[in-house]
PDB file as gemmi writes it, atoms N, CA and C in Angstrom:
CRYST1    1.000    1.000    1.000  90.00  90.00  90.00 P 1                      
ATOM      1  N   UNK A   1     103.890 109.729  92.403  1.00  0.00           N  
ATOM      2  CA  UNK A   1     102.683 109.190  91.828  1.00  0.00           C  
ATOM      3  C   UNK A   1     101.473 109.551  92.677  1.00  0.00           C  
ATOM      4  N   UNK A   2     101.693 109.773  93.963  1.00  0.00           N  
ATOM      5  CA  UNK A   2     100.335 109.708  94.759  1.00  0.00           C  
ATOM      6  C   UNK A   2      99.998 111.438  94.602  1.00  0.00           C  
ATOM      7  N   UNK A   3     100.818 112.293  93.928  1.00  0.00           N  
ATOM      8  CA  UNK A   3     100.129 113.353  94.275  1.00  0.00           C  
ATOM      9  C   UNK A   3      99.519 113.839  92.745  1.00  0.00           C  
ATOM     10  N   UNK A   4      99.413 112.821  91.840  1.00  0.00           N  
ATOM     11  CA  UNK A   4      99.234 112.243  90.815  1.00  0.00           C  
ATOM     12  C   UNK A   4      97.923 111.986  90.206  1.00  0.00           C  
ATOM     13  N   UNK A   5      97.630 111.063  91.293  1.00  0.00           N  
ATOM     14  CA  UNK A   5      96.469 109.914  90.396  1.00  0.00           C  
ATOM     15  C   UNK A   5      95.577 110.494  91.941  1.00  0.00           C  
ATOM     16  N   UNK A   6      94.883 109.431  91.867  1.00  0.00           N  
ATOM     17  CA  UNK A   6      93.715 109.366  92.604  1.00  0.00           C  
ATOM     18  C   UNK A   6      93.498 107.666  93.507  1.00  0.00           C  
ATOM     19  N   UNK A   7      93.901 107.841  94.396  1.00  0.00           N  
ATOM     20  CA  UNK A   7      94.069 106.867  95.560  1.00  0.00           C  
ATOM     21  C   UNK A   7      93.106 106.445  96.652  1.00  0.00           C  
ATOM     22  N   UNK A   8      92.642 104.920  96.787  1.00  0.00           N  
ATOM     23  CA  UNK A   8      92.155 105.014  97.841  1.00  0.00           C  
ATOM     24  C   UNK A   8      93.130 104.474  99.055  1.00  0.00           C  
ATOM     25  N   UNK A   9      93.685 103.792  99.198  1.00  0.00           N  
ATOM     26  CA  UNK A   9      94.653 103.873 100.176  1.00  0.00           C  
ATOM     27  C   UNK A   9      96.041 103.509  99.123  1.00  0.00           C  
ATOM     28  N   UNK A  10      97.561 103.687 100.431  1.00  0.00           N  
ATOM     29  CA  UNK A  10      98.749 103.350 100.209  1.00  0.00           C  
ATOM     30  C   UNK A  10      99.608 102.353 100.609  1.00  0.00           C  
ATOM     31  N   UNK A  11     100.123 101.331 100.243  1.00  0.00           N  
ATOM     32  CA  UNK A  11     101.142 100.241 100.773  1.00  0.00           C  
ATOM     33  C   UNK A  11     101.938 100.967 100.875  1.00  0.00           C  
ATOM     34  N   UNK A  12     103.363 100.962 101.843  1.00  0.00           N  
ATOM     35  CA  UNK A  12     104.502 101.158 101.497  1.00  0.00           C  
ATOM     36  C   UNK A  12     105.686 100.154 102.003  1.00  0.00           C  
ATOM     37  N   UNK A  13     106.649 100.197 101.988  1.00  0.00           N  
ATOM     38  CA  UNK A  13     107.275  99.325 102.492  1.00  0.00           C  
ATOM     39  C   UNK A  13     107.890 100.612 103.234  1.00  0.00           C  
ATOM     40  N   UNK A  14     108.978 100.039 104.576  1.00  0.00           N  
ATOM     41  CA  UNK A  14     108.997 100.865 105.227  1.00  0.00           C  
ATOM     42  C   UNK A  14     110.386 100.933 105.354  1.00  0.00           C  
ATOM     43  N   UNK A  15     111.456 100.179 104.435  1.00  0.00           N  
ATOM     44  CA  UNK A  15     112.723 100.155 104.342  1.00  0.00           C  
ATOM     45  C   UNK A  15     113.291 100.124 102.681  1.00  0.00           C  
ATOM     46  N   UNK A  16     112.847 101.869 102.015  1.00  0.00           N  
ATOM     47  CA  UNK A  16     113.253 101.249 100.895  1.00  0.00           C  
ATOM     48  C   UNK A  16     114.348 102.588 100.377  1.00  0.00           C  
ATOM     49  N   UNK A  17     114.805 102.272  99.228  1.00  0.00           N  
ATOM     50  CA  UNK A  17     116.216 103.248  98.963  1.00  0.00           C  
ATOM     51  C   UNK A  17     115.881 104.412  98.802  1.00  0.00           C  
ATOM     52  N   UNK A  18     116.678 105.522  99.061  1.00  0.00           N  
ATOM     53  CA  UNK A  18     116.331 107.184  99.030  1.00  0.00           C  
ATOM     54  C   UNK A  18     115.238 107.523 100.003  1.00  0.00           C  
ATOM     55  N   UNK A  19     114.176 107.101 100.074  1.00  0.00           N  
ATOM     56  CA  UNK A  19     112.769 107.333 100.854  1.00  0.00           C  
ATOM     57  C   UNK A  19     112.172 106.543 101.411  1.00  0.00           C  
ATOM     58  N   UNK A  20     112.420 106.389 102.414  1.00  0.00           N  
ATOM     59  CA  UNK A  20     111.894 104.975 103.303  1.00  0.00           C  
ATOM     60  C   UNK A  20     110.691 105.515 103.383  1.00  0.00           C  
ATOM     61  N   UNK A  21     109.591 104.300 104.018  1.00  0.00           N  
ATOM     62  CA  UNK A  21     108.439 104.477 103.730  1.00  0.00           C  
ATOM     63  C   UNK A  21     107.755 105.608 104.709  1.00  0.00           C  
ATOM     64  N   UNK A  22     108.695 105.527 106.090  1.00  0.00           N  
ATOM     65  CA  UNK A  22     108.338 106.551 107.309  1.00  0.00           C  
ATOM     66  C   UNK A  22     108.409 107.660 107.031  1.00  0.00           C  
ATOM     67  N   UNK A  23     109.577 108.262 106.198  1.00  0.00           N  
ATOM     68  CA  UNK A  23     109.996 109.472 105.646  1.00  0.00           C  
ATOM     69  C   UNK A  23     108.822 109.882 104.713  1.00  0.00           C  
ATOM     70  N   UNK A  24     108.516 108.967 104.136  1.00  0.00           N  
ATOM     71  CA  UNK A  24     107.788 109.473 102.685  1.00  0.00           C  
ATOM     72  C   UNK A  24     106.357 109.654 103.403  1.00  0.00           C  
ATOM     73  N   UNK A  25     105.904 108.893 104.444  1.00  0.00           N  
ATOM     74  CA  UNK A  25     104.491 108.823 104.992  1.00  0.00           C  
ATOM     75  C   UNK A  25     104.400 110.293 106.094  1.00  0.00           C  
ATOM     76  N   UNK A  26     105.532 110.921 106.048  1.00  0.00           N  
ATOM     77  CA  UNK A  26     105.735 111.841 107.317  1.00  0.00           C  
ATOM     78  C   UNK A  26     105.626 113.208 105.806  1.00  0.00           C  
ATOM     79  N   UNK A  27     106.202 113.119 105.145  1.00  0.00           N  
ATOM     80  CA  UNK A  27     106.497 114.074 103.653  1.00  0.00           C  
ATOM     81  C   UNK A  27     104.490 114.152 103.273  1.00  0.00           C  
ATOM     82  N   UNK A  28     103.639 113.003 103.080  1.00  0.00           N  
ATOM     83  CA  UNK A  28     102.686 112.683 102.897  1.00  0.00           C  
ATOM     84  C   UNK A  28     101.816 113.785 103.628  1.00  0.00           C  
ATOM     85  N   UNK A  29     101.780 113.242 105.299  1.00  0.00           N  
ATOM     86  CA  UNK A  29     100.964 114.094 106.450  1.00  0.00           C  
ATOM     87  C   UNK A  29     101.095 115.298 106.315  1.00  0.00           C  
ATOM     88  N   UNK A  30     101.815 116.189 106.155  1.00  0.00           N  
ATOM     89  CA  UNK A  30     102.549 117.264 105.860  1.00  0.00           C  
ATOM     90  C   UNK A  30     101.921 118.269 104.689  1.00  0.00           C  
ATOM     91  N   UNK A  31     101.645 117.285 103.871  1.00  0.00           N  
ATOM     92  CA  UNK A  31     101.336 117.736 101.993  1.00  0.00           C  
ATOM     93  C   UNK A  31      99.857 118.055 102.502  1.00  0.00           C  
ATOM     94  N   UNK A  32      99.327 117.097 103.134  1.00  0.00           N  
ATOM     95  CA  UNK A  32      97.840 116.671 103.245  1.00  0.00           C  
ATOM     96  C   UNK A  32      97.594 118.188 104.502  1.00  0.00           C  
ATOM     97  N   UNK A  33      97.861 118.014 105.234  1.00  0.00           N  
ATOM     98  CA  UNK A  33      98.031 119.427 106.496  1.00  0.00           C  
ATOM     99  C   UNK A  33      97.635 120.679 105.653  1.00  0.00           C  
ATOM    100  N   UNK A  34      98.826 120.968 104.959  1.00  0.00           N  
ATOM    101  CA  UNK A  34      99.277 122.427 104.393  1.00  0.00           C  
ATOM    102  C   UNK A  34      98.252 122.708 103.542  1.00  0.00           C  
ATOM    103  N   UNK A  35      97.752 121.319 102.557  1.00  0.00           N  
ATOM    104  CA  UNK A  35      96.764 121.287 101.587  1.00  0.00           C  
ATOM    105  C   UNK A  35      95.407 121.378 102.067  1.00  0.00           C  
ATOM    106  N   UNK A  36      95.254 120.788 103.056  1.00  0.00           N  
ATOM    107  CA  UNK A  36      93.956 120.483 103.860  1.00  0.00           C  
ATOM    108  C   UNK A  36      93.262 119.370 103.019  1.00  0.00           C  
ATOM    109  N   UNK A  37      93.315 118.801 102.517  1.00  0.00           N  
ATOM    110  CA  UNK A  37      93.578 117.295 101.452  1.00  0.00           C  
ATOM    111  C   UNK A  37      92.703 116.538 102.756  1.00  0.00           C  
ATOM    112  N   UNK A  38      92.134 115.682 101.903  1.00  0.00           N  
ATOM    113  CA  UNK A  38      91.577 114.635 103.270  1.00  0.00           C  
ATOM    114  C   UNK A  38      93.086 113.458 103.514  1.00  0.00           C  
ATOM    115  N   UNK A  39      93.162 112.485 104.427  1.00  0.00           N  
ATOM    116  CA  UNK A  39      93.849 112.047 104.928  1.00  0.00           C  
ATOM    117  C   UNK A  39      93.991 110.756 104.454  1.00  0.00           C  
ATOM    118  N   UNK A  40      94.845 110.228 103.829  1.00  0.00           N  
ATOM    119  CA  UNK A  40      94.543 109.166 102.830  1.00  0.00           C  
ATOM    120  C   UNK A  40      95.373 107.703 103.372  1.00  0.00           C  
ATOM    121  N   UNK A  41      94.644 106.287 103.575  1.00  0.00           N  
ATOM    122  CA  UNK A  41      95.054 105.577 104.706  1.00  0.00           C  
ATOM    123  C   UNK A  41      96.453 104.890 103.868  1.00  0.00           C  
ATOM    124  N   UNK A  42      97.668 105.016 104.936  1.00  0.00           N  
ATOM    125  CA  UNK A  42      98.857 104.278 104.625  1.00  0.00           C  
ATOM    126  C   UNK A  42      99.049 103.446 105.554  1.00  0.00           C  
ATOM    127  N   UNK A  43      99.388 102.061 104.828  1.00  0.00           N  
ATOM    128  CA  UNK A  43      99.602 100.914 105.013  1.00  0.00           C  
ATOM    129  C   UNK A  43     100.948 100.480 105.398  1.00  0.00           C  
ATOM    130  N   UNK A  44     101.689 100.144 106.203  1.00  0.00           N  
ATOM    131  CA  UNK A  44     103.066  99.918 106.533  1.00  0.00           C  
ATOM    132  C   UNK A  44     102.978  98.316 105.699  1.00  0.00           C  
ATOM    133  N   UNK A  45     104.575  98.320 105.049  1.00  0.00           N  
ATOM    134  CA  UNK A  45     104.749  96.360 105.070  1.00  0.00           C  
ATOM    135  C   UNK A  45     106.141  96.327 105.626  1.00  0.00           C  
ATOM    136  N   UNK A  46     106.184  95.905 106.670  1.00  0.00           N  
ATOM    137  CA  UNK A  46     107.622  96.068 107.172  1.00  0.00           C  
ATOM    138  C   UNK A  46     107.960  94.199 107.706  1.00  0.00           C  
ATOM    139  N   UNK A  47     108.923  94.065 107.528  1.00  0.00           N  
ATOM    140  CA  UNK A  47     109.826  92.668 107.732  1.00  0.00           C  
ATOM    141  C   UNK A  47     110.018  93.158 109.296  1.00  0.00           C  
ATOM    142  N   UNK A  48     109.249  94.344 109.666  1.00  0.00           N  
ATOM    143  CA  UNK A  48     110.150  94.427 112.029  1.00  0.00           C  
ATOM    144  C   UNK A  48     108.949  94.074 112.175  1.00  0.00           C  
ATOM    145  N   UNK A  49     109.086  93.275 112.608  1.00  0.00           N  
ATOM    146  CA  UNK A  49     107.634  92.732 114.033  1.00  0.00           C  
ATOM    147  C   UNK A  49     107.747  93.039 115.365  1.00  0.00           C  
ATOM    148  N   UNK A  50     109.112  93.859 115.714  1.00  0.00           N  
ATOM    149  CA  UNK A  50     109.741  93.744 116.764  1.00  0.00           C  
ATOM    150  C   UNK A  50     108.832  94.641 118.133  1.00  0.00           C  
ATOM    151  N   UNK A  51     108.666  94.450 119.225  1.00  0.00           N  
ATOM    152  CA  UNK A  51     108.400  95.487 119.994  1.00  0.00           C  
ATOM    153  C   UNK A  51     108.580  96.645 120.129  1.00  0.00           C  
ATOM    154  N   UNK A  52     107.722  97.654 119.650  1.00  0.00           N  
ATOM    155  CA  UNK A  52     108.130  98.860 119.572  1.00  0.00           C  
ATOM    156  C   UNK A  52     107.679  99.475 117.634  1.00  0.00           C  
ATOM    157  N   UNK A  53     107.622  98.569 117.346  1.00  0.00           N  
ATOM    158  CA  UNK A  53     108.004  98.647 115.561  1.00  0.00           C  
ATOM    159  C   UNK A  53     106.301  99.531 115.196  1.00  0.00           C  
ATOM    160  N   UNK A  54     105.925  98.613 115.908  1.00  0.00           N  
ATOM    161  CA  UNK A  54     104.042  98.879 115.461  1.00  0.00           C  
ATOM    162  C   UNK A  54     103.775 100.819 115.656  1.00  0.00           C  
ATOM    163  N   UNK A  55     104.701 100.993 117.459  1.00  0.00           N  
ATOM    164  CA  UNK A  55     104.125 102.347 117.487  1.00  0.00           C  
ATOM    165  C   UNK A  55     105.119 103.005 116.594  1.00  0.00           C  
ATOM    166  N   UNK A  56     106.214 102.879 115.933  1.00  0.00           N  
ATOM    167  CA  UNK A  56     107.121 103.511 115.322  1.00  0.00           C  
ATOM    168  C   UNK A  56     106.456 104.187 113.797  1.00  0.00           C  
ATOM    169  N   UNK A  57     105.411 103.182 113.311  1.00  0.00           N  
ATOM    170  CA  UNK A  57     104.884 103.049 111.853  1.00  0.00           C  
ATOM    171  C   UNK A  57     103.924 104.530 112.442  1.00  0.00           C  
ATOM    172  N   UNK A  58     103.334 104.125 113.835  1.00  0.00           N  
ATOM    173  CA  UNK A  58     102.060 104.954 113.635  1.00  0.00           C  
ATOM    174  C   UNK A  58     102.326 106.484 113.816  1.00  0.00           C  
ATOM    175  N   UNK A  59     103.433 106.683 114.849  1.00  0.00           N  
ATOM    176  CA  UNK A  59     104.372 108.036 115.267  1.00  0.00           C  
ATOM    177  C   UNK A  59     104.631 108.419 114.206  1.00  0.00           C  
ATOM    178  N   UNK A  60     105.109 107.819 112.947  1.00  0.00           N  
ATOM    179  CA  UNK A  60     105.261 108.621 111.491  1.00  0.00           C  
ATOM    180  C   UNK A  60     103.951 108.766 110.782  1.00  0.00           C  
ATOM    181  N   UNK A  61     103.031 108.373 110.949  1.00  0.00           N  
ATOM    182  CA  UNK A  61     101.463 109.354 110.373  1.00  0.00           C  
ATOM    183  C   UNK A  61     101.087 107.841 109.872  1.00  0.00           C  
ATOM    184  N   UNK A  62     101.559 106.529 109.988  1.00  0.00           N  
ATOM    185  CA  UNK A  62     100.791 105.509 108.865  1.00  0.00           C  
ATOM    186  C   UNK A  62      99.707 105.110 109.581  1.00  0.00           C  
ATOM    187  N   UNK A  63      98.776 104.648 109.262  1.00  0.00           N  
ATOM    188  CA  UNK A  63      97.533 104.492 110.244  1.00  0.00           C  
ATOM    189  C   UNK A  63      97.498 102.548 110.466  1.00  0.00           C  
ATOM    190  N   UNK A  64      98.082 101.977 109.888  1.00  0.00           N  
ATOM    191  CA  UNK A  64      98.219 100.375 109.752  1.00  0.00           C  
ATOM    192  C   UNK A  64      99.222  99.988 109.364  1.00  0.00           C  
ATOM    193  N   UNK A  65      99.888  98.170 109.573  1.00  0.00           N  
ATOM    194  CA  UNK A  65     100.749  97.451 108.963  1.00  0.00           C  
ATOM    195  C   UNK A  65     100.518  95.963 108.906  1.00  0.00           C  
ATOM    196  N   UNK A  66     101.395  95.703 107.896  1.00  0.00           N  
ATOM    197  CA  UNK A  66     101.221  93.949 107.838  1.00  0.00           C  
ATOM    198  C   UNK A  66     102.774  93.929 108.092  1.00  0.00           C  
ATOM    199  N   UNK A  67     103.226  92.738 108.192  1.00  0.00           N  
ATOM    200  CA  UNK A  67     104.246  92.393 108.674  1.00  0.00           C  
ATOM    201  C   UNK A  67     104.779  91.110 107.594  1.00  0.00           C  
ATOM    202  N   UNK A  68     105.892  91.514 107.141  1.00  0.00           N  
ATOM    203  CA  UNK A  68     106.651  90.122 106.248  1.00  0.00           C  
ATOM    204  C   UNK A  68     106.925  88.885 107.327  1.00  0.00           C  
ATOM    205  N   UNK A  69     107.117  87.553 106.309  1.00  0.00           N  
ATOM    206  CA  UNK A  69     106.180  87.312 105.517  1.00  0.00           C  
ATOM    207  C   UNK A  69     104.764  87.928 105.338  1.00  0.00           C  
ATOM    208  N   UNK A  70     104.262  88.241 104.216  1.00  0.00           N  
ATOM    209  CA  UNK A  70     102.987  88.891 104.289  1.00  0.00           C  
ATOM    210  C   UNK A  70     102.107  87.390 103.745  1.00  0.00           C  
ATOM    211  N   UNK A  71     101.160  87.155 105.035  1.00  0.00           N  
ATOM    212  CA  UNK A  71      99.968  85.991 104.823  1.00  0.00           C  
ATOM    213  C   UNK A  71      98.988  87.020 104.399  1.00  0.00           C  
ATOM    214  N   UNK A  72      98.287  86.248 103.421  1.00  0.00           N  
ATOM    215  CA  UNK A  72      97.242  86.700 102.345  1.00  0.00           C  
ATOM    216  C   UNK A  72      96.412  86.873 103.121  1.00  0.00           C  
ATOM    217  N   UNK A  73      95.255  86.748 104.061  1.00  0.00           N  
ATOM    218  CA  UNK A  73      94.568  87.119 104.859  1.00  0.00           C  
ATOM    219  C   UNK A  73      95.091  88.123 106.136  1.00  0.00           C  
ATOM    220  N   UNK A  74      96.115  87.776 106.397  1.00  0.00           N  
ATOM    221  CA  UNK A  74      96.127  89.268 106.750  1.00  0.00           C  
ATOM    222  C   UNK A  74      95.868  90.542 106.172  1.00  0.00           C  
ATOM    223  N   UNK A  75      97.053  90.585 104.880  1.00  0.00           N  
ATOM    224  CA  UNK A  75      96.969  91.469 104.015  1.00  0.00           C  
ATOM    225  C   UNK A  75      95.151  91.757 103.590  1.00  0.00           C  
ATOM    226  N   UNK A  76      94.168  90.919 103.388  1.00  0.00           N  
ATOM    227  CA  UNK A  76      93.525  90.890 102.916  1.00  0.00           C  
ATOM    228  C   UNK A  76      92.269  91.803 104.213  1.00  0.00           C  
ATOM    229  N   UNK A  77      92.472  91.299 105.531  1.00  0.00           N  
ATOM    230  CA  UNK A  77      91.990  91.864 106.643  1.00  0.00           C  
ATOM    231  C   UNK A  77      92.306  93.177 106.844  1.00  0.00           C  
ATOM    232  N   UNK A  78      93.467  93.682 106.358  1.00  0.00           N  
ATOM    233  CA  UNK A  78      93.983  94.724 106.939  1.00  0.00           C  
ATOM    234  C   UNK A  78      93.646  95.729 105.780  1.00  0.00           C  
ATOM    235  N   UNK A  79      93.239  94.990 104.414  1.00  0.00           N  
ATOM    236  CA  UNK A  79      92.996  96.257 102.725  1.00  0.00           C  
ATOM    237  C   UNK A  79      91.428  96.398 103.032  1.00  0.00           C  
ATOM    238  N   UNK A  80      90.741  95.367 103.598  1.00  0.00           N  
ATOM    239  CA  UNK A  80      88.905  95.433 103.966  1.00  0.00           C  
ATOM    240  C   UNK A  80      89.271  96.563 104.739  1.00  0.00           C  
ATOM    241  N   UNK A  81      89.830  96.554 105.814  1.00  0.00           N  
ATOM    242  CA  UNK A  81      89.737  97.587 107.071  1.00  0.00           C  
ATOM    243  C   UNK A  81      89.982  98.872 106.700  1.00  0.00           C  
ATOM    244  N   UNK A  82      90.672  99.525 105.469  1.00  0.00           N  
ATOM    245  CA  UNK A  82      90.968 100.616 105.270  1.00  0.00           C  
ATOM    246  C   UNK A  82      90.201 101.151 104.007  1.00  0.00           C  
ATOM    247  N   UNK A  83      90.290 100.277 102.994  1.00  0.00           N  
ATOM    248  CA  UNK A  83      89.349 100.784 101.602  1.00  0.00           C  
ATOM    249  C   UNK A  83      88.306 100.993 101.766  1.00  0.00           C  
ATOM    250  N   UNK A  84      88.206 101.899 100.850  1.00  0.00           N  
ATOM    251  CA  UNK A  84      86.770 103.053 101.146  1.00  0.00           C  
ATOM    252  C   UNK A  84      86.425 103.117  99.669  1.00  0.00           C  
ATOM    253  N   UNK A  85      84.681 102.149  99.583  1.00  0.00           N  
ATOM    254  CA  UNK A  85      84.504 101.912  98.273  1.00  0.00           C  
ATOM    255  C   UNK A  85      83.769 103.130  97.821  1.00  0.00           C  
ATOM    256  N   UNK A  86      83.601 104.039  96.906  1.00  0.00           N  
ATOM    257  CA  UNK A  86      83.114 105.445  96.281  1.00  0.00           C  
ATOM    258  C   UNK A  86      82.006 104.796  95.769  1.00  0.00           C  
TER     259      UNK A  86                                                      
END                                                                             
């Protein structure tokens, strides 16, 4: 879908079947590179809060995350910080 439509940023989850979200955000950087595409902001939602988890999201190209449970102001802090109104 994203190479599709027209996006201002991406959620993903970062544990999901066939294409986890790291894989698909690393497949993403890649498309965008080769294409010279501007760089389009992905959002991690991952259930790891764990130490280490945060730089793991960013080492695969995502530029942010919220963390499950997802609190509505976070989520909401973290979609201000990246959307880019045209």
């Amino acid at each position: 879908m994203w190479e599709e439509g027209t996006y201002q940023l991406i959620l993903t989850d970062c544990h999901m079947p066939n294409l986890d979200g790291y894989d698909m955000t690393r497949q993403i950087r890649q498309h965008e590179k080769k294409t010279n595409q501007k760089k389009i902001p992905i959002i991690a939602v991952t259930g790891a809060a764990m130490s280490g988890d945060a730089e793991y999201c960013y080492s695969a190209g995502m530029d942010d995350f919220v963390s499950k449970p997802i609190q509505l102001s976070d989520l909401r802090t973290t979609l201000k910080k990246w959307y880019v109104h045209d």
